[in-house]
C-alpha positions in Angstrom: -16.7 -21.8 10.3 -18.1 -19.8 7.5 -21.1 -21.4 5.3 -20.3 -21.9 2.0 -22.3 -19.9 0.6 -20.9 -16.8 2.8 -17.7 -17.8 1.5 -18.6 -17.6 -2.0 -20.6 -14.1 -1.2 -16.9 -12.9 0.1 -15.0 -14.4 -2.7 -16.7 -13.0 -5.6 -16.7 -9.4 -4.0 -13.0 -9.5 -3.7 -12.9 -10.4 -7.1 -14.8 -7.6 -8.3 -13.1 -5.5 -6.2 -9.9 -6.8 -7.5 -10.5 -6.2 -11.3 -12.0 -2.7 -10.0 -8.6 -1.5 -8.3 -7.2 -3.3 -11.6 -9.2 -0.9 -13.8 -8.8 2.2 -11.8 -4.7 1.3 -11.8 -4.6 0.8 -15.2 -6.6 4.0 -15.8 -4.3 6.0 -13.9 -1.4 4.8 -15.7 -2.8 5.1 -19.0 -4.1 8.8 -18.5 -0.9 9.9 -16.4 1.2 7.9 -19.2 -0.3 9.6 -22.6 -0.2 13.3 -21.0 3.5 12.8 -20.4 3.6 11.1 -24.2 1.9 14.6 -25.2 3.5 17.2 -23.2 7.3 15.3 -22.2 6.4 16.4 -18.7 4.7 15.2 -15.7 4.2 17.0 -12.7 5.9 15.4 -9.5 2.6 14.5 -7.9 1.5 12.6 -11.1 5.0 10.7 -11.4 4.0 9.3 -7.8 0.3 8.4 -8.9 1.9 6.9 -12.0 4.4 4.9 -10.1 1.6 3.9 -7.4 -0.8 3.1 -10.5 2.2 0.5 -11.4 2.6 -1.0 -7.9 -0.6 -1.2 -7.2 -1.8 -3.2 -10.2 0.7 -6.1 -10.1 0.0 -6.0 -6.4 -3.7 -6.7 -7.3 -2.8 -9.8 -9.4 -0.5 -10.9 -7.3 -2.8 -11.0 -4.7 -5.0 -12.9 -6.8 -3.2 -15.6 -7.8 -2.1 -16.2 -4.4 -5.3 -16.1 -2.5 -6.2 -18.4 -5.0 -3.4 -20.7 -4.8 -4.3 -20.5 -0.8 -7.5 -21.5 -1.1 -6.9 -24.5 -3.2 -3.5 -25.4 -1.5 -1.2 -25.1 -4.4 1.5 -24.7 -2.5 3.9 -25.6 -5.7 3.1 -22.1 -6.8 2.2 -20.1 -3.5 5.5 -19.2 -2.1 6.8 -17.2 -5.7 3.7 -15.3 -5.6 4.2 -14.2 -1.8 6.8 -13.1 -2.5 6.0 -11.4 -5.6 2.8 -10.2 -3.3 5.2 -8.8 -0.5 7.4 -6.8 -2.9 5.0 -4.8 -4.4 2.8 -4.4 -0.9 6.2 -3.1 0.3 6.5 -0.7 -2.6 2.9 0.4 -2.4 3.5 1.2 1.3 6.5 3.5 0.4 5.0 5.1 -2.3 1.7 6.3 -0.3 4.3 7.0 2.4 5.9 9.7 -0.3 2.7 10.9 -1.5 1.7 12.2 2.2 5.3 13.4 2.6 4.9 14.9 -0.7 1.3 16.6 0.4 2.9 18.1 3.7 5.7 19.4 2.4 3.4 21.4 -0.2 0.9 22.2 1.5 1.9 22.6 4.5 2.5 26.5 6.2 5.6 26.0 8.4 8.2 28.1 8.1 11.0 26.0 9.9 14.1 25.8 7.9 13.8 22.5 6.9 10.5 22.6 5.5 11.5 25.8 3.2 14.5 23.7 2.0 12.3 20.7 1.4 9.2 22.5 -0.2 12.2 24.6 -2.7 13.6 21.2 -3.3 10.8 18.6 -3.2 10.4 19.2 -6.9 13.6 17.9 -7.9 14.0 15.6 -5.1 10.5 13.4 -6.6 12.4 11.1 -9.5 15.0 10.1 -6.7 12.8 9.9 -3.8 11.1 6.8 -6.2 14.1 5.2 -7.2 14.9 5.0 -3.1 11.6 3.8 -2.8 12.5 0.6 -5.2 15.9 0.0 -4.0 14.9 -0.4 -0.1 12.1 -2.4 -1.0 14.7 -5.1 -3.0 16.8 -4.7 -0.5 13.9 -5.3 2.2 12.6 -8.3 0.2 15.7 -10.4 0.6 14.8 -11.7 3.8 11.1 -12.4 3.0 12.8 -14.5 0.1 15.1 -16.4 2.2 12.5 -17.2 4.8 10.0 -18.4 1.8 13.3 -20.6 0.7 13.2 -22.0 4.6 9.6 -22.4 4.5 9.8 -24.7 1.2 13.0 -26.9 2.9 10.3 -27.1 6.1 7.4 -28.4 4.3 10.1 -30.8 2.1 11.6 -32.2 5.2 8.3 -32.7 6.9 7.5 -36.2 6.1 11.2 -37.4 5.9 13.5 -38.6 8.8 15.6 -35.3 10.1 17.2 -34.2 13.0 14.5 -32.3 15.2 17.5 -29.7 16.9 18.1 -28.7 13.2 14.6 -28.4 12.4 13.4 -26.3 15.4 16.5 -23.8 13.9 15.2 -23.4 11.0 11.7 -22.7 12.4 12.8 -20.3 14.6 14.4 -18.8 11.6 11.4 -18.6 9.6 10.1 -17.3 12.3 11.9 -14.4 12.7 12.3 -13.8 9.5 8.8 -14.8 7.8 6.8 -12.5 10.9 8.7 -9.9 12.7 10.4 -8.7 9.7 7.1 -8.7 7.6 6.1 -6.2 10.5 9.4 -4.3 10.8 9.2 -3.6 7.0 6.0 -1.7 7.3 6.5 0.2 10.1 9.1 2.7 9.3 6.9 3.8 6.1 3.3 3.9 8.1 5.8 5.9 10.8 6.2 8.3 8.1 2.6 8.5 7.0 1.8 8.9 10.2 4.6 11.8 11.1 3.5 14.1 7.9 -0.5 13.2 8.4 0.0 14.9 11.8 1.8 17.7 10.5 -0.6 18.3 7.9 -3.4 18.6 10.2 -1.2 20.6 12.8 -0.5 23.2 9.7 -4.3 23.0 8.7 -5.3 23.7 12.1 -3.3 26.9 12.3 -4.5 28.2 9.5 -7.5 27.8 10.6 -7.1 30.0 13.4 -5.8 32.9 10.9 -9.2 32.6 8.9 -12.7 33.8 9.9 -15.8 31.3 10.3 -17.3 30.4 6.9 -14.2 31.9 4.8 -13.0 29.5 2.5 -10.2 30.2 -0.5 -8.2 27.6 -2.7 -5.8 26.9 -0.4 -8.3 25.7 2.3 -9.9 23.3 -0.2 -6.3 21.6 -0.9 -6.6 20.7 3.2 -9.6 19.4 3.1 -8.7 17.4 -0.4 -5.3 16.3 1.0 -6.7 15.3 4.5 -9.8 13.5 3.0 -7.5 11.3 1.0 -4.9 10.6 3.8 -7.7 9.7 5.9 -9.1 7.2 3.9 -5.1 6.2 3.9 -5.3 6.1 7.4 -7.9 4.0 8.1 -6.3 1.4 5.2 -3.0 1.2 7.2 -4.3 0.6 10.1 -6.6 -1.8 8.9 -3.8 -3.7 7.2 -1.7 -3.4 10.8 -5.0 -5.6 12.5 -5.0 -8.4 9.3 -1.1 -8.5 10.4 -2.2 -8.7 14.3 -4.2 -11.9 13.5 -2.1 -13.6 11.4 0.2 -13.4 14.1 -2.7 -14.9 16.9 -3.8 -17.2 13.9 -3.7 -20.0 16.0 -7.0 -18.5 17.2 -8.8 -18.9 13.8 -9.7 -20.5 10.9 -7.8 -18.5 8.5 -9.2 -20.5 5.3 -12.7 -19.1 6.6 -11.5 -15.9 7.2 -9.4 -15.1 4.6 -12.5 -13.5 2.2 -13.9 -11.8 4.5 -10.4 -10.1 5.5 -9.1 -9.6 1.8 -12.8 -8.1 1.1 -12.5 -5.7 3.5 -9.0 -4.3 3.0 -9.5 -4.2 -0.9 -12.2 -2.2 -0.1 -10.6 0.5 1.3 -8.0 0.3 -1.0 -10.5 0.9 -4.0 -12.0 3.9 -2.2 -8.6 5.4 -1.9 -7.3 4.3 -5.6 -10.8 6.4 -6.6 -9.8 9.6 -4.0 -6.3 9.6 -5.6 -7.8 9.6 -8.6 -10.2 12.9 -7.6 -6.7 14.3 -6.3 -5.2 14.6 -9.6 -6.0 17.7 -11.7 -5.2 15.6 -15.0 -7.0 12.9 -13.6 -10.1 14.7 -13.0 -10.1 16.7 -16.1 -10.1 13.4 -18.1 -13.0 12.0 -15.9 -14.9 14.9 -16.1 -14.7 15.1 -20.1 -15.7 11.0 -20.5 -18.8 12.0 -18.0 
């Protein structure tokens, strides 16, 4: 078990990290939001940021609140704020998931017919590809919700006379519905990460081979930019995958020691890649440049 002091260390640098992602989401949204007030146009990248900015900010006080609520078992309160947590960690998951599509399909050099219809349509295609993002992550949510709604009946019934056959149902329910499908509902968007990270670097790596040692042009610095980023992405998705891998083996540990240290290190990340996204960003950048 943690001293208390090491869990009050951990606390207070998740919230700081917290109300950092928090200022750095609120910062992309306002600078993204006031150059499409000005020019009645944003750029597809910047409508993901923009949309990502969004997610990711309710996701941070969601998370919040019910890390709080955790640690102080108000479980009156927890399970609307899981799954308030769950939808927009969903919808954050797609959404980076689009932005690397989006960066392979760009930048990439293939010259397959798919990628030449993509990279002529990907333009158009942006607006849509987020309101797809939205819809399967309501429509993903719906289980999470009913399995919270189990969990609440389970810890109702728990001091009360019951039939144990019924109960053990609804566990196994819960079950099914609370873990696996938690899992199953970010795979298929870190599958996609994963598919247009490799391509990316498959493309970089052959142009490579068509440049000479030391030679280095525009696009070659939108590689390195794009791969910089999705590695930090990378390394955050997998990260999250292990928090998942213990919660599932919890039995194994004290998560009410653990839970600082874990939220600590995966906000971490998350504020190093909020601050890489916002070095991405051409609009982005300009504005910090001019305020430093």
């Amino acid at each position: 078990m943690l001293p208390f002091q090491l869990t009050i260390f951990f606390m207070i640098i998740y919230v700081l990290e917290s109300l950092t992602i928090i200022v750095q989401s609120s910062l992309i949204v306002a600078v993204l939001g006031r150059e499409w007030l000005q020019v009645r146009k944003l750029m597809p990248v910047d409508m993901i940021l923009i949309s990502l900015g969004i997610s990711r900010f309710c996701l941070q006080w969601a998370s919040i609140q019910s890390n709080f609520c955790s640690y102080f078992n108000l479980n009156f309160v927890l399970c609307n704020l899981k799954i308030t947590w769950e939808f927009f960690n969903i919808l954050t998951f797609w959404l980076n998931s689009l932005l690397a599509i989006f960066y392979c399909i760009k930048i990439s050099s293939f010259t397959h017919p798919i990628f030449l219809w993509l990279r002529w349509r990907i333009l158009k295609l942006v607006p849509c590809l987020l309101l797809g993002s939205l819809m399967i992550t309501c429509v993903t949510i719906i289980p999470s919700a009913i399995g919270y709604y189990i969990h609440i009946q389970l810890f109702t019934v728990e001091h009360l006379p019951r039939n144990s056959t019924e109960t053990d149902r609804l566990q196994k329910i819960h079950q099914y519905l609370f873990q696996y499908h938690k899992e199953v509902s970010l795979v298929v968007p870190f599958i996609l990460f994963l598919v247009s990270n490799i391509l990316l670097m498959a493309s970089l790596t052959k142009q490579m081979q068509h440049h000479t040692a030391g030679h280095c042009n525009p696009s070659m610095k939108a590689y390195y930019t794009a791969l910089r980023s999705l590695a930090i992405l990378f390394i955050m998705f997998a990260s999250y995958f292990l928090t998942i891998l213990i919660s599932i083996i919890g039995t194994l540990f004290d998560r009410s020691c653990w839970l600082w240290v874990w939220e600590a290190f995966i906000y971490a990340l998350i504020s190093m890649h909020s601050t890489l996204l916002m070095l991405s960003s051409p609009t982005l950048k300009r504005f910090l440049k001019g305020k430093c």
